[in-house]
C-alpha positions in Angstrom: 95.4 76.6 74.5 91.8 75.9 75.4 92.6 74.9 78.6 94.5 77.8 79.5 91.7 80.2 78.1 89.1 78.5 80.2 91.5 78.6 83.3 91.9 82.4 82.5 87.6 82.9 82.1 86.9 80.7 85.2 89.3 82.4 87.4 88.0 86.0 86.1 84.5 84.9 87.0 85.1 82.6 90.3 87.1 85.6 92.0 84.5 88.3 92.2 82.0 85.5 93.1 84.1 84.7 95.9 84.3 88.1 97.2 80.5 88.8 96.5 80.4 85.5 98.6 81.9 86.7 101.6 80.3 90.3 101.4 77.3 88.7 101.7 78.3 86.2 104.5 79.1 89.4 106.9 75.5 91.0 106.1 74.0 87.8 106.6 76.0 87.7 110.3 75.2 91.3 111.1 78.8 91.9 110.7 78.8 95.0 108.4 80.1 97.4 110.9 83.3 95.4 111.6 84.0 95.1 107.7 83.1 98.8 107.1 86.7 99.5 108.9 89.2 97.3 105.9 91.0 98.8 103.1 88.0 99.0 101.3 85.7 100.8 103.4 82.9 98.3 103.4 82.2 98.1 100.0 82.9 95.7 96.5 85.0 96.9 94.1 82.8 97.4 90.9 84.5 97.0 87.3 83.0 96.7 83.9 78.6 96.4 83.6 78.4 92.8 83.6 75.8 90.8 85.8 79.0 90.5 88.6 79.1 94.3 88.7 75.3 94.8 88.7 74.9 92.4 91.6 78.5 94.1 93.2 76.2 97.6 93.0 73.1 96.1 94.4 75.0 94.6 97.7 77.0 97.8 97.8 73.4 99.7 98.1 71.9 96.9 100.4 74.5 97.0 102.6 74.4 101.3 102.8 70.7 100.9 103.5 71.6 98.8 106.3 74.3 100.7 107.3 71.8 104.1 107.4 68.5 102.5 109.2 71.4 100.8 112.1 72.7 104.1 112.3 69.0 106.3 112.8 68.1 103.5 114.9 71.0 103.6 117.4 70.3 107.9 117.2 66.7 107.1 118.6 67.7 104.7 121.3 70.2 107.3 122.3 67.4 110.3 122.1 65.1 107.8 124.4 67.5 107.1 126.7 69.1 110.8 127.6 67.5 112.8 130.1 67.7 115.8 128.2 66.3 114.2 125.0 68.7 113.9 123.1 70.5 117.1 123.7 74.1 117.1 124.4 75.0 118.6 128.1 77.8 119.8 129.6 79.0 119.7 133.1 79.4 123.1 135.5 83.0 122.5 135.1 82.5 124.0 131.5 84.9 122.7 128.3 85.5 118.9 128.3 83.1 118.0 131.2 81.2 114.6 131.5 78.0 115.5 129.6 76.1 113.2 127.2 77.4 112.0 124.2 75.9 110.6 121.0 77.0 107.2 119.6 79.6 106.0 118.5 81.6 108.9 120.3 84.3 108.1 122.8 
């Protein structure tokens, strides 16, 4: 009986570890936009108020604050490097000409 109890704690503990783990691998790797794209949507599963779910949270915010300052940053590189500043053009042609586009549009 004790051994199944303590198979039943480890595994509820070692589990969330191992995906806290791995969540923190991909920020580590500057990977965070790839994983953003799973089932998920980038972010740990919190359950319960236990130290797993506190440090679940504090990743989960981490890895938004990361998300945010990539994101301005690639909108500034993109101002600097338009002609117009930053302002979407569009060709003489009129609708659904070749003007500039903003990040992350294709």
């Amino acid at each position: 009986m004790i051994i199944i109890l303590t198979w039943l704690f480890t595994r509820k503990i070692s589990k969330p570890l191992r995906k806290i783990t791995h969540f923190a691998q991909i920020i580590a790797a500057g990977e965070l936009h790839q994983y953003a794209h799973g089932d998920d949507d980038g972010r740990l599963q919190i359950q319960g108020h236990d130290e797993v779910a506190v440090l679940s949270k504090a990743l989960n915010h981490m890895a938004d604050e990361i998300r945010a300052a990539h994101a301005e940053l690639e909108q500034r590189v993109w101002e600097r490097n338009t002609p117009t500043g930053g302002v979407a053009t569009r060709s003489a042609g009129g609708e659904g000409g070749g003007g500039s586009r903003q990040p992350g549009q294709e």
